[in-house]
N, CA, C and O atoms as a Tripos MOL2 file, in Angstrom:
@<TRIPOS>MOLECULE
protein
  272   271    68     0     0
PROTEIN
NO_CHARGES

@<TRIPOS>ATOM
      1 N           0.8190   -1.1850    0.0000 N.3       1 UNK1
      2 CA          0.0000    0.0000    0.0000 C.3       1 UNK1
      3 C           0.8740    1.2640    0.0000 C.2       1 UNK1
      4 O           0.5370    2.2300   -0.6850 O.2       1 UNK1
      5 N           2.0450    1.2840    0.7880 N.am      2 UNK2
      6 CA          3.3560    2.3830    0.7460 C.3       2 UNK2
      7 C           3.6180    2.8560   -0.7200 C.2       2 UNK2
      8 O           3.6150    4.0210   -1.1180 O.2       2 UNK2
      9 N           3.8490    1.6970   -1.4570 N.am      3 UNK3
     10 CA          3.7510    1.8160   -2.9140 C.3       3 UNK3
     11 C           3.2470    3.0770   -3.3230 C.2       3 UNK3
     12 O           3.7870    4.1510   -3.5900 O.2       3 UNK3
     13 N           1.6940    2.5430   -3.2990 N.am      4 UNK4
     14 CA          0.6970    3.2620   -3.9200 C.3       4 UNK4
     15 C           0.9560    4.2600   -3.2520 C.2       4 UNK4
     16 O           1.4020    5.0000   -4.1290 O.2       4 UNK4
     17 N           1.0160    5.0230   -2.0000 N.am      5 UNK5
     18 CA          0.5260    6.3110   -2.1200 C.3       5 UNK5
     19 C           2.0070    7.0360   -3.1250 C.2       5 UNK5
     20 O           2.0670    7.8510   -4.0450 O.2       5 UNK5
     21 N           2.7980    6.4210   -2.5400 N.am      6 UNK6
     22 CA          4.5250    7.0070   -3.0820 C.3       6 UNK6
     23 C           4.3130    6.9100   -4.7840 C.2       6 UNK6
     24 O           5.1020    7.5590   -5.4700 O.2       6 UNK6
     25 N           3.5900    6.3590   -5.2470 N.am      7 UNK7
     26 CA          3.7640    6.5180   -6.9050 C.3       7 UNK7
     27 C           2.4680    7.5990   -7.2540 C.2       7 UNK7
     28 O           2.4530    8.1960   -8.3300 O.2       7 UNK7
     29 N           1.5150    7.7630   -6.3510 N.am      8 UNK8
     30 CA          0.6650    9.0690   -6.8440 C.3       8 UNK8
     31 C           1.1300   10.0760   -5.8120 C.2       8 UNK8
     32 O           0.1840   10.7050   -5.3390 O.2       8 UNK8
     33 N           2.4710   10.4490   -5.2670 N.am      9 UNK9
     34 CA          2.9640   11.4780   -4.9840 C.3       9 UNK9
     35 C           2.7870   11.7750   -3.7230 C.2       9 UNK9
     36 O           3.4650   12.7100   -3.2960 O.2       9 UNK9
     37 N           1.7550   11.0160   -2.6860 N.am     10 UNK10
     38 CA          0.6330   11.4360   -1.6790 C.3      10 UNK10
     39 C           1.7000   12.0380   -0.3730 C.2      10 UNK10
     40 O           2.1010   10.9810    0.1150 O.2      10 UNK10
     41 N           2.1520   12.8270    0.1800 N.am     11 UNK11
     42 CA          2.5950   12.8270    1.4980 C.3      11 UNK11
     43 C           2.2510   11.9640    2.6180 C.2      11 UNK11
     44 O           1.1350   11.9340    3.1370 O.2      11 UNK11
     45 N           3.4590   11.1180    3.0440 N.am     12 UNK12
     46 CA          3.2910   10.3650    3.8530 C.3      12 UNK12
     47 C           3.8290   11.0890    5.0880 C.2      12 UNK12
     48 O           4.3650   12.1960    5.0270 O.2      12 UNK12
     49 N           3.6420   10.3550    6.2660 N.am     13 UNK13
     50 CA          3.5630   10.8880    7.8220 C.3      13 UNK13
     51 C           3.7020    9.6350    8.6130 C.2      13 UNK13
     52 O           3.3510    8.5150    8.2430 O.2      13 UNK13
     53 N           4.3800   10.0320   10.0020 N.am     14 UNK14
     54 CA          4.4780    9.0410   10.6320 C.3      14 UNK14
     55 C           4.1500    9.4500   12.1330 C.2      14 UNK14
     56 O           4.3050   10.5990   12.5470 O.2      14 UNK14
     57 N           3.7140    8.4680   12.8540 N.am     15 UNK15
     58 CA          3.8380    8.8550   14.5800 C.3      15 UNK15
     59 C           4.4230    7.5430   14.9040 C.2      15 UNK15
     60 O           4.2130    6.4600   14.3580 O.2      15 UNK15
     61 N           5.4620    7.9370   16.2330 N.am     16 UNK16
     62 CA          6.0400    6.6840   17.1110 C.3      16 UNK16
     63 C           5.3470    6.3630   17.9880 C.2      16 UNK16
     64 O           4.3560    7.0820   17.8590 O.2      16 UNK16
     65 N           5.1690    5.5730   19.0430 N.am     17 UNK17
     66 CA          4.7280    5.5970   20.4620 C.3      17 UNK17
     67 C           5.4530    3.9370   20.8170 C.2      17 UNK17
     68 O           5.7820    2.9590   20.1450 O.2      17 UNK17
     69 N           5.4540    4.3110   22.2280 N.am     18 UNK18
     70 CA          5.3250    3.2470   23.0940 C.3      18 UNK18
     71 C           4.3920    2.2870   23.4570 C.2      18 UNK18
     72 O           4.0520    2.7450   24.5480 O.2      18 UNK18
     73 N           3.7360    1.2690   23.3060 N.am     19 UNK19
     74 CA          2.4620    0.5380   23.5640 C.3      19 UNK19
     75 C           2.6410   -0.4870   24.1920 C.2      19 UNK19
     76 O           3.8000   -0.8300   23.9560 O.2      19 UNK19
     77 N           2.0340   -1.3940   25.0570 N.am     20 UNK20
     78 CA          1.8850   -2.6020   25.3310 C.3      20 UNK20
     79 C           0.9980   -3.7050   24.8670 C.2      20 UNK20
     80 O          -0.1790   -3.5280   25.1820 O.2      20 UNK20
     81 N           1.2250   -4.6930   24.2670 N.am     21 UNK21
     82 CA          0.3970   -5.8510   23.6340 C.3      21 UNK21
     83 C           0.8360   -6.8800   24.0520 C.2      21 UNK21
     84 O           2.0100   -7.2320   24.1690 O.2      21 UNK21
     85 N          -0.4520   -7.6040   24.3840 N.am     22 UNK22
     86 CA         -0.2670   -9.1430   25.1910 C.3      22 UNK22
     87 C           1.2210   -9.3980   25.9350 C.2      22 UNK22
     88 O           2.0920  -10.2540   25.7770 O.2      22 UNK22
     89 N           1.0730   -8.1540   26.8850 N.am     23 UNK23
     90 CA          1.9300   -8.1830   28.1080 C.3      23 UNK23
     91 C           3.3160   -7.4830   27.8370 C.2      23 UNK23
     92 O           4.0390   -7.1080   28.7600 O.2      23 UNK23
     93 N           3.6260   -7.3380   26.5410 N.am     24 UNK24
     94 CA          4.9410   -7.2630   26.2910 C.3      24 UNK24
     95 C           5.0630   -5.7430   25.5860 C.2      24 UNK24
     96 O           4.2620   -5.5570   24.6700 O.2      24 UNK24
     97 N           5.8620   -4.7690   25.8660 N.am     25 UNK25
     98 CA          6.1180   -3.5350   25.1920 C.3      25 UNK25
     99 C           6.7220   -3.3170   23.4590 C.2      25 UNK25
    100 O           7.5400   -3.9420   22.7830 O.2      25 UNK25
    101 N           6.1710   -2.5520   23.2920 N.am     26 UNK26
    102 CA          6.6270   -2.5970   21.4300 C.3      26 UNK26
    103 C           6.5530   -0.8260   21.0870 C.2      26 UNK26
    104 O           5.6720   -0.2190   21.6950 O.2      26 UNK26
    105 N           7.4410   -0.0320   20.1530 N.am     27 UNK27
    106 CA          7.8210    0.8380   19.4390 C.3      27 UNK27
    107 C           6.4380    0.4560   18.5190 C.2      27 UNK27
    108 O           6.3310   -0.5650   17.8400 O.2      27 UNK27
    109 N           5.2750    1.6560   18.6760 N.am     28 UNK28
    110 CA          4.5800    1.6170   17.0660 C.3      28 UNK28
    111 C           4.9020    2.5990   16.3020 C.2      28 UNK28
    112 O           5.3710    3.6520   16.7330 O.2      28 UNK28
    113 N           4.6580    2.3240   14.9510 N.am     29 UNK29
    114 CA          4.9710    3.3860   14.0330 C.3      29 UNK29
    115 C           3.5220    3.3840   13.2330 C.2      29 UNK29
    116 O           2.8750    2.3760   12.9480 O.2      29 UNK29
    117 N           3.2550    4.4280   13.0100 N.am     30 UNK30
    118 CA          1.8650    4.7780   12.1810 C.3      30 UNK30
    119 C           2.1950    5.5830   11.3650 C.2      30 UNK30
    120 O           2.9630    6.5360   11.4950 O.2      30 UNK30
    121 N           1.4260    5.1120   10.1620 N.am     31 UNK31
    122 CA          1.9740    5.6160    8.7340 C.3      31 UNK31
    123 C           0.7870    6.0440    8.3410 C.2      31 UNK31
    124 O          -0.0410    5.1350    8.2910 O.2      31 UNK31
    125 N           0.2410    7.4930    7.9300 N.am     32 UNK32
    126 CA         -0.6690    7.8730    7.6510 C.3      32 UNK32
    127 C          -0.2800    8.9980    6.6100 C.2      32 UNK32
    128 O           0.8000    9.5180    6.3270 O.2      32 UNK32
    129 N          -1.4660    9.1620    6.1850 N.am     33 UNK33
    130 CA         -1.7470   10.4310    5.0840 C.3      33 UNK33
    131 C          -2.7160   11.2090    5.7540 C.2      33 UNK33
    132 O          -3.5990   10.8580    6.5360 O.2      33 UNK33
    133 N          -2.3650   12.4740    5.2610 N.am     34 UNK34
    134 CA         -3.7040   13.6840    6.0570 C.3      34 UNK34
    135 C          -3.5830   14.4620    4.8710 C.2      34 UNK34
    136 O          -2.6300   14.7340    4.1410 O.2      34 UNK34
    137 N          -5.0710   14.8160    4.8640 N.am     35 UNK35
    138 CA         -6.1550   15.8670    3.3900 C.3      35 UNK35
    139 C          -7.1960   16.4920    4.3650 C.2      35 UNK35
    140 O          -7.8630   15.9670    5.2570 O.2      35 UNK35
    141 N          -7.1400   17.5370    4.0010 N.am     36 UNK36
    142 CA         -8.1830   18.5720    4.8640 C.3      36 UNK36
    143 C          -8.1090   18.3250    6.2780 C.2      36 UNK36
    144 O          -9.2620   18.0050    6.5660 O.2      36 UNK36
    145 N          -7.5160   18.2940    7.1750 N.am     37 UNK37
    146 CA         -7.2250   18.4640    8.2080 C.3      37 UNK37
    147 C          -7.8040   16.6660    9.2580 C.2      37 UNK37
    148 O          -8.0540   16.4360   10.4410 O.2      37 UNK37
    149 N          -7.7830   15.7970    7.9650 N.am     38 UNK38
    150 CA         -8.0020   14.2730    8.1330 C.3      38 UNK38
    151 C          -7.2680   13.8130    8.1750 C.2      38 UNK38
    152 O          -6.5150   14.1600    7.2650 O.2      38 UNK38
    153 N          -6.6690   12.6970    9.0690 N.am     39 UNK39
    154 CA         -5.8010   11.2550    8.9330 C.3      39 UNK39
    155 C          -6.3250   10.2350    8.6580 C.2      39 UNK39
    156 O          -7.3580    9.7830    9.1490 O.2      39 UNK39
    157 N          -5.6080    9.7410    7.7810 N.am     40 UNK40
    158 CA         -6.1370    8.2900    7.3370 C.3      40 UNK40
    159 C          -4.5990    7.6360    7.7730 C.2      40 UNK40
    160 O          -3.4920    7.9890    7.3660 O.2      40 UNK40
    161 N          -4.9530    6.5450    8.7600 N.am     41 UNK41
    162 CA         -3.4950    5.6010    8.9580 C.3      41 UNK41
    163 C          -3.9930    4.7100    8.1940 C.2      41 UNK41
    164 O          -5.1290    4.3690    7.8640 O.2      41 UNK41
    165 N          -2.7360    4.3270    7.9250 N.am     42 UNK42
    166 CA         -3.4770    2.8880    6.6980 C.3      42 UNK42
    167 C          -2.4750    1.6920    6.9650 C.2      42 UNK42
    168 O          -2.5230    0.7300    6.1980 O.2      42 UNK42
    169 N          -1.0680    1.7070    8.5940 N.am     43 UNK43
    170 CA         -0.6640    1.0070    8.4260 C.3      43 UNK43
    171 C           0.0520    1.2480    9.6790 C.2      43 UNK43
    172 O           0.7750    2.2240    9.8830 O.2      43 UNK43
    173 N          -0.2000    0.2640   10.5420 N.am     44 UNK44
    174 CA          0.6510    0.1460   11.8090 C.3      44 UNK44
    175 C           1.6100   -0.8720   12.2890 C.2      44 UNK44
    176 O           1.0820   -1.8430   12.8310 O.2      44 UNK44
    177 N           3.0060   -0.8690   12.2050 N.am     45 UNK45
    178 CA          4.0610   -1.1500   12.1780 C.3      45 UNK45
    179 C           4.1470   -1.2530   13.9390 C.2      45 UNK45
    180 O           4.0240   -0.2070   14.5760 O.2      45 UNK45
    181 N           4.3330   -2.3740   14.5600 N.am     46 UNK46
    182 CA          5.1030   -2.8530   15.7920 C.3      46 UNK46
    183 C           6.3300   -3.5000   15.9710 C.2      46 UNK46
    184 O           6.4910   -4.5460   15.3430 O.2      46 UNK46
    185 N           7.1550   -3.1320   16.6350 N.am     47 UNK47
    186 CA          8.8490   -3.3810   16.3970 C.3      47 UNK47
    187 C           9.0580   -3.5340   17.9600 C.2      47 UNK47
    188 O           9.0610   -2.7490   18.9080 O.2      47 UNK47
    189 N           9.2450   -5.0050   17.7900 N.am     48 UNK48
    190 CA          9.6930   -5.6290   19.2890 C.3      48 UNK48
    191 C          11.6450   -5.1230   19.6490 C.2      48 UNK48
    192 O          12.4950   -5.5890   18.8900 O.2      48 UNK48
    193 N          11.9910   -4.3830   20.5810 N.am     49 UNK49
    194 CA         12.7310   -3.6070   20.3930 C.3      49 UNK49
    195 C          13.6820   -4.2760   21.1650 C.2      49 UNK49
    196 O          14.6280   -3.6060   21.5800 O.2      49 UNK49
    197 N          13.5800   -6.2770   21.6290 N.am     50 UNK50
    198 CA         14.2570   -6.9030   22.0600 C.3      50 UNK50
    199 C          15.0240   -7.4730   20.9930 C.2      50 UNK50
    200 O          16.2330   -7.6830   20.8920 O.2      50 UNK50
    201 N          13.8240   -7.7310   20.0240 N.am     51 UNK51
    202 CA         14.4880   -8.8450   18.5540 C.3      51 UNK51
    203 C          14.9480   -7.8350   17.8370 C.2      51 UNK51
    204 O          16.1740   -7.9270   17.7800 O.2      51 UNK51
    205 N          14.3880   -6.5330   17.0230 N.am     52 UNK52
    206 CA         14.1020   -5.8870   16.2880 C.3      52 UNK52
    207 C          13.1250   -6.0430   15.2150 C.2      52 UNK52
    208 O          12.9950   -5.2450   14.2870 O.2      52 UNK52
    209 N          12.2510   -7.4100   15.4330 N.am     53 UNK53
    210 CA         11.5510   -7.6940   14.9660 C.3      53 UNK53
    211 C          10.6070   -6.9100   14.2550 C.2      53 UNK53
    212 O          10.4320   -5.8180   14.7960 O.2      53 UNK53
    213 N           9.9740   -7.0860   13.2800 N.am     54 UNK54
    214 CA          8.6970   -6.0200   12.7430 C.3      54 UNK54
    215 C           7.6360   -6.9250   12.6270 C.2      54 UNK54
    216 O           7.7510   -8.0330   12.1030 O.2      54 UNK54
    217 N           6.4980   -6.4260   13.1560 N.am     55 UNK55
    218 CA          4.8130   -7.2210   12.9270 C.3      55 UNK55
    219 C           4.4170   -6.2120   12.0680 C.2      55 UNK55
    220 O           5.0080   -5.1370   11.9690 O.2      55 UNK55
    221 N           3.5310   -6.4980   11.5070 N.am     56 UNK56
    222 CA          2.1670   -6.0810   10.9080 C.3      56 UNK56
    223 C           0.9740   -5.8610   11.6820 C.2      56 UNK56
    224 O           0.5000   -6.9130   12.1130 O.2      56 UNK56
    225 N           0.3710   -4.8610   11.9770 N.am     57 UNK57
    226 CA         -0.8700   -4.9330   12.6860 C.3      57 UNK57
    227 C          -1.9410   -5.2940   12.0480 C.2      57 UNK57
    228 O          -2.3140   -4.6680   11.0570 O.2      57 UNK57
    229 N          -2.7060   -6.5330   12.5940 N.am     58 UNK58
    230 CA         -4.3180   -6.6460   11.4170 C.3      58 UNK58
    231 C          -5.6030   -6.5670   12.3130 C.2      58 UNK58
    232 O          -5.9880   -7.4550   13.0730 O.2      58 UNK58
    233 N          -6.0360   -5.6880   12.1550 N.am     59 UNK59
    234 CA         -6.7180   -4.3510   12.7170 C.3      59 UNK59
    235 C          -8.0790   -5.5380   13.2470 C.2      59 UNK59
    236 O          -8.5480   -5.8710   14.3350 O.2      59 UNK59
    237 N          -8.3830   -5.9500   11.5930 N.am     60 UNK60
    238 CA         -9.7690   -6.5720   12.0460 C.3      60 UNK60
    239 C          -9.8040   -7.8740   12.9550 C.2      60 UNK60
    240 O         -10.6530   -8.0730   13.8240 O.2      60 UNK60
    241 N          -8.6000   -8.8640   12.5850 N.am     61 UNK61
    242 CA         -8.4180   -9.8800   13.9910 C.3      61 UNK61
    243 C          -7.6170   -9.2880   15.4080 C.2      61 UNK61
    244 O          -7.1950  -10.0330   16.2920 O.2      61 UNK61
    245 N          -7.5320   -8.1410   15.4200 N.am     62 UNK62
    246 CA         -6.3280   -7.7950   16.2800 C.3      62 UNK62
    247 C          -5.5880   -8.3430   16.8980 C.2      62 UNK62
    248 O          -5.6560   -8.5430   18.1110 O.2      62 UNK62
    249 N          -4.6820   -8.7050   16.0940 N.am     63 UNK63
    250 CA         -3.3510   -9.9750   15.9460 C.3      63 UNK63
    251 C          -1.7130   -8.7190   15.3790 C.2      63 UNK63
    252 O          -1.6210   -7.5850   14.9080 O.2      63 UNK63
    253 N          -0.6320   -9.9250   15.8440 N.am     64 UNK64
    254 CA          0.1050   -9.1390   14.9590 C.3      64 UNK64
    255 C           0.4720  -10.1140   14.0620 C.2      64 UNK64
    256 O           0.2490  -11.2760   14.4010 O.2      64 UNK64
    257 N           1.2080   -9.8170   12.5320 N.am     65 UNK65
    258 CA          1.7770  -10.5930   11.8320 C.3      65 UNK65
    259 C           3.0970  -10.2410   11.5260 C.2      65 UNK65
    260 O           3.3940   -9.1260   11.0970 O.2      65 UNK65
    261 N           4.1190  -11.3830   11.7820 N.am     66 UNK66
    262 CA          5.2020  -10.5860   11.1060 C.3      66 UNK66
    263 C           5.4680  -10.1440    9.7950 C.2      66 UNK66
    264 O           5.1960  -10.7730    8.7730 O.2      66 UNK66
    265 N           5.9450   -9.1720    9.8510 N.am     67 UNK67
    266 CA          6.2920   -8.6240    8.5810 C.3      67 UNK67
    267 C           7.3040   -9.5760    7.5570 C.2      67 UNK67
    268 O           8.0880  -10.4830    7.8360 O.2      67 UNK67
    269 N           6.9910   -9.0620    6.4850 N.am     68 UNK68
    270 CA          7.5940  -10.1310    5.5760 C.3      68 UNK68
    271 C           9.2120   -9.1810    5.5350 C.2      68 UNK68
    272 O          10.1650   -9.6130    4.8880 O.2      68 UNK68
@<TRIPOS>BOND
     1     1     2 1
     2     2     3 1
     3     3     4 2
     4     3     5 am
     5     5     6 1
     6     6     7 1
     7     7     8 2
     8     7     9 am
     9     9    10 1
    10    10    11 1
    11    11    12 2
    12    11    13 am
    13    13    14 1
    14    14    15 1
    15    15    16 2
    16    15    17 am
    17    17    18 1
    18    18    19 1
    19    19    20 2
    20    19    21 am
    21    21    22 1
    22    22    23 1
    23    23    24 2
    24    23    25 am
    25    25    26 1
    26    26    27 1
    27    27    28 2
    28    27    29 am
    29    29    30 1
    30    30    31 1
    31    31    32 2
    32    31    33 am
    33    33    34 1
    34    34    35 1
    35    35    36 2
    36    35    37 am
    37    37    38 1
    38    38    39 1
    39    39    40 2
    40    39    41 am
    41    41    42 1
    42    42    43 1
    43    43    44 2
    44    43    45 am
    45    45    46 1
    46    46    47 1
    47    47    48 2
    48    47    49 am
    49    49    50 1
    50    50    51 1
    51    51    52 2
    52    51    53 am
    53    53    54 1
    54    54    55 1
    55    55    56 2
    56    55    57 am
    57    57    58 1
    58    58    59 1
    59    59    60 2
    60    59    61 am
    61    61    62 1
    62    62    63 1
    63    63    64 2
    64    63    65 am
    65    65    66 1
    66    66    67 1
    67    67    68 2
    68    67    69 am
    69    69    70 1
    70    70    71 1
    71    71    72 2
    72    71    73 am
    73    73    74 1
    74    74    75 1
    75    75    76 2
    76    75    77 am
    77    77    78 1
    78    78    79 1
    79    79    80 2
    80    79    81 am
    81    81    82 1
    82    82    83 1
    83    83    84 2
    84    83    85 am
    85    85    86 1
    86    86    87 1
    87    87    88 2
    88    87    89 am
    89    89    90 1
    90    90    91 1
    91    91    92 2
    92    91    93 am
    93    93    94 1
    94    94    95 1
    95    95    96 2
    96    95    97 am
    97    97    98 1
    98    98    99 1
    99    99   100 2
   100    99   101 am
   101   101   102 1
   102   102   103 1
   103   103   104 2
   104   103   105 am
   105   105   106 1
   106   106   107 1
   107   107   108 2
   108   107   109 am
   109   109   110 1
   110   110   111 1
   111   111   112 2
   112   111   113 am
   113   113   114 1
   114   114   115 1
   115   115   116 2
   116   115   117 am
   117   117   118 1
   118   118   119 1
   119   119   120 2
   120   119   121 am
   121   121   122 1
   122   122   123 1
   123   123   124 2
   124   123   125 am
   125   125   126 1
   126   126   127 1
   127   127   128 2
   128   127   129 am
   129   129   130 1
   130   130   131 1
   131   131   132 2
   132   131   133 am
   133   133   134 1
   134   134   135 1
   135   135   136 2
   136   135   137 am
   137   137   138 1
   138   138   139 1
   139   139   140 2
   140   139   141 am
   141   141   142 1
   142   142   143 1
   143   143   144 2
   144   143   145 am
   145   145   146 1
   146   146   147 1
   147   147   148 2
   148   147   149 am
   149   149   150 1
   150   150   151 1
   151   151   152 2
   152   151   153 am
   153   153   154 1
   154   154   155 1
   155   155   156 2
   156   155   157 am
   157   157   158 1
   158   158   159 1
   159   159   160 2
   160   159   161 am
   161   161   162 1
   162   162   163 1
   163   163   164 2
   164   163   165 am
   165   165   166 1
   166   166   167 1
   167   167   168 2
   168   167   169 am
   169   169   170 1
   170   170   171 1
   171   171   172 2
   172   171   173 am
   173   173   174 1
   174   174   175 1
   175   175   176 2
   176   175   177 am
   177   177   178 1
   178   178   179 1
   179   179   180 2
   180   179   181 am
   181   181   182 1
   182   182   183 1
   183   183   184 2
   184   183   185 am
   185   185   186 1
   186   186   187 1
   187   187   188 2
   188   187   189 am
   189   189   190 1
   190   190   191 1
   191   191   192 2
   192   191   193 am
   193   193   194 1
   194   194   195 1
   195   195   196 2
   196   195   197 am
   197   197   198 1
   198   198   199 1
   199   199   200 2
   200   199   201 am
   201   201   202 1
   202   202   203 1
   203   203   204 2
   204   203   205 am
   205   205   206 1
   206   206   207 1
   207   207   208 2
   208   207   209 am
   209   209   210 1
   210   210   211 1
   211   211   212 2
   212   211   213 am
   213   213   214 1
   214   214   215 1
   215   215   216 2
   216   215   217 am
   217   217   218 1
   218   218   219 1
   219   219   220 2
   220   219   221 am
   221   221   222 1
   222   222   223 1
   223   223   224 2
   224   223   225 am
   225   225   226 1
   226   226   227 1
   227   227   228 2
   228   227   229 am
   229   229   230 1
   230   230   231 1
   231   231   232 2
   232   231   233 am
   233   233   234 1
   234   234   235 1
   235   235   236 2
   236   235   237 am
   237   237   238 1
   238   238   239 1
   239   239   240 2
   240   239   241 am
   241   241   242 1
   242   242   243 1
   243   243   244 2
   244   243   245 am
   245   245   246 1
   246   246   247 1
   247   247   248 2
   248   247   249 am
   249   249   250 1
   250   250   251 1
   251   251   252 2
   252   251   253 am
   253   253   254 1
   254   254   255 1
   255   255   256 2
   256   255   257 am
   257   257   258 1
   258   258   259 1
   259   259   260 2
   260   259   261 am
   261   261   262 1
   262   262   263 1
   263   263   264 2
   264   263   265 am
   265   265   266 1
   266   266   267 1
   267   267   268 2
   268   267   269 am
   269   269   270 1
   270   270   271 1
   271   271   272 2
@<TRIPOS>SUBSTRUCTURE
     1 UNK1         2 RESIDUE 1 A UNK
     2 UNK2         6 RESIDUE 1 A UNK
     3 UNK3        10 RESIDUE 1 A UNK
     4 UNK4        14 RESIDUE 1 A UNK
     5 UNK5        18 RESIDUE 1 A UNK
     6 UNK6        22 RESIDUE 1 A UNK
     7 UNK7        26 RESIDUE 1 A UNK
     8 UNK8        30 RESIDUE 1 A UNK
     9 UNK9        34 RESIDUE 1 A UNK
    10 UNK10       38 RESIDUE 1 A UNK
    11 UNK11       42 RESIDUE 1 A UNK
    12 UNK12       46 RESIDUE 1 A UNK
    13 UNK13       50 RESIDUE 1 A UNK
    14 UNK14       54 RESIDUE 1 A UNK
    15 UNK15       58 RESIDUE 1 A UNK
    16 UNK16       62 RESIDUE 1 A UNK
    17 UNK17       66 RESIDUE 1 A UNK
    18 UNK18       70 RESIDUE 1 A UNK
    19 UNK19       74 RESIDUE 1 A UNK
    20 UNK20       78 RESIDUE 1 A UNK
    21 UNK21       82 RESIDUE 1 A UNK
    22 UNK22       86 RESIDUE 1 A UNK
    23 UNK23       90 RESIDUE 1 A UNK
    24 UNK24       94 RESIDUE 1 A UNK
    25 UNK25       98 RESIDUE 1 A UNK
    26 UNK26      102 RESIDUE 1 A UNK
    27 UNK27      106 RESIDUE 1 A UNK
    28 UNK28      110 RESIDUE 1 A UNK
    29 UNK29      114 RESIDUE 1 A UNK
    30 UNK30      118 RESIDUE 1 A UNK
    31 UNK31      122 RESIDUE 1 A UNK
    32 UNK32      126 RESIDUE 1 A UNK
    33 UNK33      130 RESIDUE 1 A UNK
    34 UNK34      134 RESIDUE 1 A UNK
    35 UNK35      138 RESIDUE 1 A UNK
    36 UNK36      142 RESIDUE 1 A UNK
    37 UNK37      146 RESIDUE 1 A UNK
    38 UNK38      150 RESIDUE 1 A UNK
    39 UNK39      154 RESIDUE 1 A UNK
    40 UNK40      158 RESIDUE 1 A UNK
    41 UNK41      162 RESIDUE 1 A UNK
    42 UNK42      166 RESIDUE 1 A UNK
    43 UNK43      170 RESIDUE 1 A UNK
    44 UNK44      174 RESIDUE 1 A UNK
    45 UNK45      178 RESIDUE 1 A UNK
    46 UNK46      182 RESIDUE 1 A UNK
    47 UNK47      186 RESIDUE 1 A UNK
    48 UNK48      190 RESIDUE 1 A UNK
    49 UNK49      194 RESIDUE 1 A UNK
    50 UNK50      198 RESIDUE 1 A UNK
    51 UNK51      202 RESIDUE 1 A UNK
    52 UNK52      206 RESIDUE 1 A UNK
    53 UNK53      210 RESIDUE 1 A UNK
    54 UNK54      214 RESIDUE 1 A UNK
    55 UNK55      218 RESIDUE 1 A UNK
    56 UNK56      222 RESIDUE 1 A UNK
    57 UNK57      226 RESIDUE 1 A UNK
    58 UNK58      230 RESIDUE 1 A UNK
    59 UNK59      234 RESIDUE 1 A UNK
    60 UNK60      238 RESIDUE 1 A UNK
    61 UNK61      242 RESIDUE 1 A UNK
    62 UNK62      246 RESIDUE 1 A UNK
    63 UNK63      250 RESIDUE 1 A UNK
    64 UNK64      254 RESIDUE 1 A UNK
    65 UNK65      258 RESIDUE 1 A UNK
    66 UNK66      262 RESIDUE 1 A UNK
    67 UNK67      266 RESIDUE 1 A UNK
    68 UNK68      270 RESIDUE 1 A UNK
């Protein structure tokens, strides 16, 4: 989806935070676009900051997956 916005030009954006999931602390990164004073995140990045691992967040099972 990074793709896409980066080949129609779109400004991308990010926020960090600190979070906790199923007990354990993780670095998120949120990748969003904003138009008229809207955010649309379209992609949340968790980075286990023991492994350096990267998940995938999937919003609708709220699970993580690792990233490929």
């Amino acid at each position: 989806m990074i793709k896409l916005f980066v080949k129609n030009k779109d400004a991308l954006a990010y926020s960090v935070e600190k979070q906790i999931k199923e007990n354990k602390e993780y670095y998120v990164l949120g990748i969003y676009t904003e138009s008229e004073h809207k955010i649309n995140t379209f992609q949340w990045l968790y980075i286990d900051p023991e492994t350096d691992t990267i998940y995938e967040y999937d919003l609708p099972n709220d699970k993580l997956i690792k990233f490929p």
